[in-house]
TINU-944724 format. One line per 4 residues: number of its first residue (from 1); their letters; for each residue x, y, z of C-alpha. Coordinates in steps of 0.1 Angstrom, whole numbers. Layout:
BEGIN
NUM> A> X:Y:Z | ...
***
This chain:
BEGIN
1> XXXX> 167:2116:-745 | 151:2121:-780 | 140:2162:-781 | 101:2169:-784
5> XXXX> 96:2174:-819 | 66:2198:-808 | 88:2218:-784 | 115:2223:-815
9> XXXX> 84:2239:-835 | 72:2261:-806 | 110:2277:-803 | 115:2280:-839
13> XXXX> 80:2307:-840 | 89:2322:-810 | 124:2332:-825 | 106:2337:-856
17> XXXX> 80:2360:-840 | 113:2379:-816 | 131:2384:-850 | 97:2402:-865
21> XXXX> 92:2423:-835 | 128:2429:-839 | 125:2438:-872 | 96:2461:-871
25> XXXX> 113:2480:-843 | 142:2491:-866 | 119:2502:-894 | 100:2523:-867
29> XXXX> 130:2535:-857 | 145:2543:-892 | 111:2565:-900 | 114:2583:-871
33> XXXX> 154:2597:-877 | 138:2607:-915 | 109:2626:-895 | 83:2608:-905
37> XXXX> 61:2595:-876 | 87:2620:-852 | 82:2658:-852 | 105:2675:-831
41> XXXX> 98:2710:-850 | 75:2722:-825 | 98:2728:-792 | 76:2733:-769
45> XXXX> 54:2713:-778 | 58:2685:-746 | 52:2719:-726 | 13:2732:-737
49> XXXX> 7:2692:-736 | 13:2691:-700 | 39:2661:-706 | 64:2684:-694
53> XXXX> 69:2710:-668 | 85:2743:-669 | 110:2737:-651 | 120:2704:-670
57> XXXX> 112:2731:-704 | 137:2755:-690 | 163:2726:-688 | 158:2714:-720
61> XXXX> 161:2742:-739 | 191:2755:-720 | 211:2726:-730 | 198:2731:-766
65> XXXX> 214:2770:-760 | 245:2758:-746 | 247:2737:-777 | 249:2769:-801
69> XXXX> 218:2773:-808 | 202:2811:-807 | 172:2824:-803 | 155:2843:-829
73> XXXX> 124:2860:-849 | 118:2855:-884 | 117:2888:-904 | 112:2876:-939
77> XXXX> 106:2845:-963 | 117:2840:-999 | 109:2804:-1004 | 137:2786:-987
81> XXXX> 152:2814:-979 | 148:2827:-943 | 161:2860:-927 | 162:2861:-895
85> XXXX> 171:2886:-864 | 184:2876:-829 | 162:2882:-802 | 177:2902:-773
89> XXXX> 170:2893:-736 | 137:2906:-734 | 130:2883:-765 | 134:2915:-790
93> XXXX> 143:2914:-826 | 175:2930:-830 | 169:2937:-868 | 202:2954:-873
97> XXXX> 219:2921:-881 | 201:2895:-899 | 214:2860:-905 | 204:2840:-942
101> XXXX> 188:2807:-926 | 173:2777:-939 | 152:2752:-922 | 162:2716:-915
105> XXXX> 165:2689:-940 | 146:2664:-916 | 116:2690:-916 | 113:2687:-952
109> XXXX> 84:2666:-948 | 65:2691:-927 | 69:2713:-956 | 53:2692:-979
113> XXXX> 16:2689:-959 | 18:2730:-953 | 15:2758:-974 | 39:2778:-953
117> XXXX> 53:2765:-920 | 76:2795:-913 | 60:2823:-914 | 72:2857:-907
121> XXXX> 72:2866:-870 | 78:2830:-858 | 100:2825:-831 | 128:2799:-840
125> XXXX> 161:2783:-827 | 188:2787:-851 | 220:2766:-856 | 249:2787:-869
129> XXXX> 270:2775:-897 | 305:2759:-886 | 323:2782:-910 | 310:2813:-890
133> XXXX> 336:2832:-868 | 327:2857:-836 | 339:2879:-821 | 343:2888:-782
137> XXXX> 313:2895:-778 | 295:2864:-795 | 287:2885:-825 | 296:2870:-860
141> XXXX> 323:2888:-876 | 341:2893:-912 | 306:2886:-931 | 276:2912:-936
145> XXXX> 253:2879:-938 | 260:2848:-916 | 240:2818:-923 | 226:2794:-901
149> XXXX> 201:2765:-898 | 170:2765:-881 | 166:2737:-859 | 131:2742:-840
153> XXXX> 104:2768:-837 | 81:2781:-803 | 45:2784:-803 | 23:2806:-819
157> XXXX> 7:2826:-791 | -17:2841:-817 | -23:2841:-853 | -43:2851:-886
161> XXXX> -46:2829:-909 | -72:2820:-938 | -82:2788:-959 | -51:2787:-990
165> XXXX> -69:2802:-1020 | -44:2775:-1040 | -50:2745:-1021 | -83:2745:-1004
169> XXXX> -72:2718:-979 | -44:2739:-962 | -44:2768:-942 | -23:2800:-953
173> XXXX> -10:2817:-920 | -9:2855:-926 | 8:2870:-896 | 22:2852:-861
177> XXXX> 25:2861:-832 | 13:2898:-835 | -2:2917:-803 | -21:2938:-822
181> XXXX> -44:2933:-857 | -45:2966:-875 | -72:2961:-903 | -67:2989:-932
185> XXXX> -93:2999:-955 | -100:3032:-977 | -133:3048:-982 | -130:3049:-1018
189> XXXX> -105:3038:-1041 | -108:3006:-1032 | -141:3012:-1018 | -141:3000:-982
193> XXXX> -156:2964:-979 | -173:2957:-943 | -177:2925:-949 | -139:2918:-951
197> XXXX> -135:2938:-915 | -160:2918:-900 | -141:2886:-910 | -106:2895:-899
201> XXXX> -126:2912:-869 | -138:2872:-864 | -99:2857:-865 | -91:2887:-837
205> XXXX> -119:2877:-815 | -112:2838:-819 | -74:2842:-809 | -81:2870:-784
209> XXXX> -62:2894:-800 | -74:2933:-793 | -78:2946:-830 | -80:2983:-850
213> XXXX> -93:2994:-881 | -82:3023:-896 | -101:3044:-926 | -74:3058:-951
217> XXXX> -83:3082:-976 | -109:3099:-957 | -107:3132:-977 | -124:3115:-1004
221> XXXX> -154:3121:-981 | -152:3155:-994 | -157:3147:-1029 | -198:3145:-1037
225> XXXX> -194:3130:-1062 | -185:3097:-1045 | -192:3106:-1012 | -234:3112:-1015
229> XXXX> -257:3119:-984 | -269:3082:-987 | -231:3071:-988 | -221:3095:-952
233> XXXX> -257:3085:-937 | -243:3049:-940 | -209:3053:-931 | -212:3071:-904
237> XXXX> -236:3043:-891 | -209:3017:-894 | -186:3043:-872 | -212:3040:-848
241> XXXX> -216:3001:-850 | -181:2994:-846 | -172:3024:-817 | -205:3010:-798
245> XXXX> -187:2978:-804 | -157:2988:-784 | -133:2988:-814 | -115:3016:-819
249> XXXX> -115:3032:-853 | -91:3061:-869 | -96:3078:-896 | -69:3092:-914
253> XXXX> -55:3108:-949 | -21:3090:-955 | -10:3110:-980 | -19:3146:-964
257> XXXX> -11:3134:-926 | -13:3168:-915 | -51:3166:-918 | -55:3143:-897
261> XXXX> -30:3152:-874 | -47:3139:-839 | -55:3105:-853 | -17:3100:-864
265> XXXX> -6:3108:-832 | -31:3083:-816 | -23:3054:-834 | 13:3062:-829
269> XXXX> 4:3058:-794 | -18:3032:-797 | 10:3013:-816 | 36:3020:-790
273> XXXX> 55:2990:-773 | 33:2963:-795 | 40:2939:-824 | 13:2953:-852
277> XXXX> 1:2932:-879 | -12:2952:-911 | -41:2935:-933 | -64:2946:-957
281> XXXX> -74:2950:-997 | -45:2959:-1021 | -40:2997:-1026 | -59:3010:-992
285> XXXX> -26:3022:-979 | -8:2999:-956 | 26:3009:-966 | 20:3046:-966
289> XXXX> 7:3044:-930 | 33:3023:-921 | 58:3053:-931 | 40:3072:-908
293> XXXX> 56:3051:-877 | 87:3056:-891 | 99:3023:-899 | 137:3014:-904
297> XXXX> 131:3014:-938 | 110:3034:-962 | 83:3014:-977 | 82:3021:-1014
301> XXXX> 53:3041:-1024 | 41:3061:-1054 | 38:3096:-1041 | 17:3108:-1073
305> XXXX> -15:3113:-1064 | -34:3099:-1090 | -14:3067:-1083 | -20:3070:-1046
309> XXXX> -59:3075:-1046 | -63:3050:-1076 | -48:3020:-1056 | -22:3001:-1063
313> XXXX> -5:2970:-1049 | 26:2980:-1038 | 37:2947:-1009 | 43:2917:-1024
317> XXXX> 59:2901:-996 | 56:2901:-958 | 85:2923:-937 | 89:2928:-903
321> XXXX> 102:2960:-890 | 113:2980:-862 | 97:3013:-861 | 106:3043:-847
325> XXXX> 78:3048:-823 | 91:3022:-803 | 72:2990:-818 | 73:2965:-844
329> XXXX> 53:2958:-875 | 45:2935:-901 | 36:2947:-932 | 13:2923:-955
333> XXXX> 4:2922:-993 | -28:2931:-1000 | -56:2901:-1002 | -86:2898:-1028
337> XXXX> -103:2875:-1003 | -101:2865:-968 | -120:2831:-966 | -130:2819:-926
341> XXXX> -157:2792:-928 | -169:2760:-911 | -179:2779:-877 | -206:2765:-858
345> XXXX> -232:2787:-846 | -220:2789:-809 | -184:2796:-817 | -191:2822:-843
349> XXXX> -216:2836:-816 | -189:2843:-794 | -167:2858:-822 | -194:2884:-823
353> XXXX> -190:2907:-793 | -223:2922:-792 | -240:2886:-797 | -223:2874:-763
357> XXXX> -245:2864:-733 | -277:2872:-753 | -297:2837:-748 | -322:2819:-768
361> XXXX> -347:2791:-766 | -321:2768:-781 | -291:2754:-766 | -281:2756:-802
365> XXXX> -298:2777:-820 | -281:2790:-850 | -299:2824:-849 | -312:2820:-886
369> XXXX> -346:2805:-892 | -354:2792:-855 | -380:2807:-834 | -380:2829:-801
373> XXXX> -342:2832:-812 | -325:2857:-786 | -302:2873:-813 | -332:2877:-838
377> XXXX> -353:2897:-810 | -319:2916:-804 | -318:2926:-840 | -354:2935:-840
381> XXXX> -349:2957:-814 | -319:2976:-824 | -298:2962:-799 | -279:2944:-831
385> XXXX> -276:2962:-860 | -285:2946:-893 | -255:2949:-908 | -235:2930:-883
389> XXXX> -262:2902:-882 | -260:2899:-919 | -224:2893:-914 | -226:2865:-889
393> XXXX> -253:2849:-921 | -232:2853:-943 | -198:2840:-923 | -221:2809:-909
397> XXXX> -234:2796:-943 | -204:2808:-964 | -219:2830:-984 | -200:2849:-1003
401> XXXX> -229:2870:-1028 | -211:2865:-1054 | -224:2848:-1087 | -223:2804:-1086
405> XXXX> -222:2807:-1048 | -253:2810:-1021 | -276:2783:-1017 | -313:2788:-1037
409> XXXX> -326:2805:-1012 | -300:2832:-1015 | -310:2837:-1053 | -328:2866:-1049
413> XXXX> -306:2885:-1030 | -277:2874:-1048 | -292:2887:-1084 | -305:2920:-1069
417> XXXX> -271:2926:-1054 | -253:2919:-1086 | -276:2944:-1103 | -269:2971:-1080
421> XXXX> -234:2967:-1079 | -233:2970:-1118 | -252:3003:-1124 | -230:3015:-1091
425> XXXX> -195:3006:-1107 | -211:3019:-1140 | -223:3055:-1125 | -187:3057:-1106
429> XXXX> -171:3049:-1138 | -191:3075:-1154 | -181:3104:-1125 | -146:3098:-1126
433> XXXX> -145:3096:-1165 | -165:3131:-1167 | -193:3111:-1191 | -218:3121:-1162
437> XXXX> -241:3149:-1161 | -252:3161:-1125 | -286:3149:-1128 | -270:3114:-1129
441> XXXX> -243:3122:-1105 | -268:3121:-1076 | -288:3087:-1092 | -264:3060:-1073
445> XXXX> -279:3034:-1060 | -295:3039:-1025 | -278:3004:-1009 | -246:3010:-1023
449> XXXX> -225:3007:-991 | -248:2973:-985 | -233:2963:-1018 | -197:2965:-1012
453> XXXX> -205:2949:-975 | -223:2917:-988 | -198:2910:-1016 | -176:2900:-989
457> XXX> -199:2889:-965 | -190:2856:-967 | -159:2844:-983
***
């Protein structure tokens, strides 16, 4: 029986088409063992997307511990260098010993769409090296730094991060996994910038985390000649804004702890049991009041005076240390800027703790130019200070105040603002040079703390 010359076709596409499918199926696989379309960095990642349990979790990542892998906390990064500290059982860095890790090679690519992936205070699963020996105990021995590989990394459970000042389209991830945000400023020297609070105060509120600020420097206040009435009147008004708030605020002297004494002790005890992550301006103190907790290790500091209450950047890398308080902290370089933008109105609303369950006429309203706006009447009435509400402007359109940014209805302010500013830094520079006379000594400018708030109002 002569074969169906039509059948003969129809088998030769089909195997033709089963050898494609074939084919494609070994490329897909082949990406996936480089790490390409398969990330596996994120371990618990199956977990928070409900495609597995936690009991199934638990499994999981006990084999991957039986394996030789450990459990640990990163404590610093220098490029691809990674130190990290075993975690006790209650999930503790044990900072004593640290291991020399690096991340692995299949992960590469990961590094390549991220500014920083690994960030200090992640929690990670490590691989030892095969050349490392241990002990009884399961402690490695006859080396002061044992290396290892890190395989995986847990969740962040909270986190700071802002938009990359050197590549716009990434985020830079400050600190991880922190219980507590700390914000440090100083009155003078830098001059504290609200604007800056109220946008790390923003990132707290977003990832629920329960945050500080602390005033350094405060016996600057006792200078008039930087300190005016107009300057106190206004300072002591943010006090009030933020207490009313329900933040808590400290002020302390750093560098003469004694006289502040009561605060010390209450952010020791305020600190106590937590994870603390440090952020601020360069040169308003961080490392001085993080000696004040004694940490394991000194922070280096200029003790000179003139040093200390000129400000200087001191950090230039983030650390995580065990303190002697009993808590943990991470201490940050100092930033220039802390850029949070493209909030819509409602989230940003509840960002602002004072804005929440104030209605409008709206659904959503974005509080700026609408009318019979709740938060506007609220402002109005004192119930929402100004300078908050300028804030929440200048976070929700991105304004920053500074010169080449602002839309054109922002010109005015924006050139008024930048004249002020001037004859302020001028008149300061005068003071501290001794060019002044007192007549001209009392003549700074009457919104000067509105100044230093809107410069960073927005970016």
């Amino acid at each position: 029986m002569v074969r169906d010359w039509r059948k003969y076709l129809d088998e030769a596409d089909h195997r033709r088409r089963d050898k494609l499918v074939k084919i494609e199926k070994i490329k897909k696989q082949k990406r996936s063992v480089r790490g390409r379309t398969v990330d596996d960095w994120i371990v618990d990642s199956q977990l928070h997307e409900g495609d597995e349990t936690e009991s199934e979790f638990s499994l999981r990542l006990g084999r991957l511990v039986e394996s030789g892998q450990r459990r640990g906390r990163v404590i610093e990064v220098h490029k691809r260098n990674i130190f990290v500290a075993e975690e006790n059982a209650e999930g503790k860095p044990e900072t004593e010993l640290l291991w020399l890790c690096s991340v692995a090679k299949r992960h590469f690519q990961r590094a390549h769409r991220e500014r920083n992936f690994v960030v200090v205070g992640d929690r990670i699963l490590f691989e030892p090296d095969a050349e490392v020996a241990f002990d009884s105990e399961g402690q490695p021995k006859e080396t002061d730094l044992p290396r290892g590989v890190i395989q995986h990394a847990f969740s962040r459970h909270s986190r700071i991060a802002r938009r990359d000042p050197l590549n716009p389209e990434w985020e830079h991830v400050m600190l991880a996994n922190i219980d507590l945000l700390v914000i440090v400023a100083s009155v003078f020297h830098p001059e504290v910038r609200w604007g800056l609070i109220d946008r790390f105060l923003v990132q707290a509120e977003l990832e629920g985390l329960p945050a500080a600020i602390v005033l350094n420097k405060v016996d600057l206040l006792e200078n008039p000649k930087l300190a005016t009435e107009e300057f106190l009147r206004r300072y002591r008004k943010r006090l009030e804004i933020y207490r009313g708030i329900g933040y808590e605020v400290f002020e302390i002297c750093a560098l003469r702890p004694r006289k502040t004494q009561a605060e010390v002790k209450r952010l020791r005890e305020t600190f106590k049991g937590k994870l603390i992550g440090f952020a601020g301006h360069s040169g308003v103190g961080k490392s001085s009041l993080l000696n004040l907790m004694k940490p394991e290790f000194d922070q280096i500091v200029d003790d000179n005076p003139d040093i200390f209450y000129k400000g200087r950047h001191t950090t230039t890398y983030n650390s995580l240390l065990q303190l002697g308080i009993g808590a943990y902290a991470i201490d940050t370089p100092g930033v220039r800027s802390f850029a949070v933008e493209g909030f819509d109105s409602i989230t940003l609303t509840q960002c602002f703790p004072e804005f929440r369950g104030i209605n409008c006429h709206y659904r959503e309203c974005t509080h700026d130019h609408e009318p019979k706006c709740g938060i506007k009447d609220a402002v109005a009435e004192g119930r929402i200070s100004q300078e908050r509400y300028r804030s929440f402007i200048g976070v929700l359109k991105g304004i920053s105040f500074r010169e080449g940014e602002g839309d054109a209805s922002e010109a005015e302010v924006i050139a008024d603002l930048k004249a002020r500013g001037q004859v302020r830094d001028e008149k300061l520079r005068q003071m501290q040079s001794g060019e002044a006379d007192d007549a001209d000594e009392a003549e700074l400018p009457a919104d000067t703390m509105d100044t230093t708030d809107t410069e960073d109002s927005g970016k």
